[in-house]
C-alpha positions in Angstrom: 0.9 23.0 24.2 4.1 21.5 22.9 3.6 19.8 19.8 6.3 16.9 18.1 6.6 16.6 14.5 7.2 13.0 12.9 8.0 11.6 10.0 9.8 14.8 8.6 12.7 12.9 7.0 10.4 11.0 4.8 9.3 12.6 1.8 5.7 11.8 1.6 5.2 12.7 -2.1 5.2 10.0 -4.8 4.0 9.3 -8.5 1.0 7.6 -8.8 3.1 5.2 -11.1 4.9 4.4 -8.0 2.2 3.9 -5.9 0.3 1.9 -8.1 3.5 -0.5 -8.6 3.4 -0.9 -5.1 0.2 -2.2 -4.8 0.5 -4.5 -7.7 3.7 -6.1 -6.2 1.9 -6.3 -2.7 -1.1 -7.8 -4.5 1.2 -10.5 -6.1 3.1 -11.7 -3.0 6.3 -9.5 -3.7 7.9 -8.8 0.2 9.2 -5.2 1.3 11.9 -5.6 -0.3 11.2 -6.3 -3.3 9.0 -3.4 -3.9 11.6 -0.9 -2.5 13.9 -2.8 -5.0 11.6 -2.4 -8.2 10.8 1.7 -7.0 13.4 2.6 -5.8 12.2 3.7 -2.4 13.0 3.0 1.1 11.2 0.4 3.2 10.1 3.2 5.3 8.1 4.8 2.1 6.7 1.3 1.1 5.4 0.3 4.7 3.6 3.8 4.4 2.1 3.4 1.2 0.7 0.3 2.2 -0.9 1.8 5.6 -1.9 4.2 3.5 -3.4 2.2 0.5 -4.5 -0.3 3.6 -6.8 2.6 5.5 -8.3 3.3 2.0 -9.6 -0.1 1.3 -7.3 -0.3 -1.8 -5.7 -3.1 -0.6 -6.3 -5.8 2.0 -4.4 -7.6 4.6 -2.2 -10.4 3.7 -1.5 -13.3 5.8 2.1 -13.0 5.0 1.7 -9.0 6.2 4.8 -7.3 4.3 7.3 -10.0 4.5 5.4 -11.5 1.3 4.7 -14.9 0.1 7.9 -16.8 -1.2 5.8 -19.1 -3.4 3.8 -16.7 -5.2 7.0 -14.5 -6.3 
């Protein structure tokens, strides 16, 4: 069976410091952007974070999904 690797341009290893800022912006409103601003990382990174801290129960969905809430930044 052939098998088809993804996601191997994306290192999947971050600080817990970063991860944790991540989830406080996205629990404040903050968009994609604005968290890849304040870490540092790509909005490929963020977007998996938050699937990631999503799946886990960490976080919750947003009615503004990752595109944030402009009146609570």
């Amino acid at each position: 069976m052939n098998r088809t690797y993804i996601l191997t341009d994306i290192d999947l290893d971050y600080t817990a410091k970063a991860v944790d800022t991540i989830v406080n912006l996205y629990n404040s409103g903050a968009d994609i952007k604005k968290m890849a601003k304040d870490t540092k990382l790509n909005t490929d990174s963020i977007a998996l974070i938050i699937f990631d801290r999503a799946r886990q129960g960490i976080i919750e969905p947003r009615a503004s999904g990752i595109w944030g809430c402009k009146e609570c930044t």
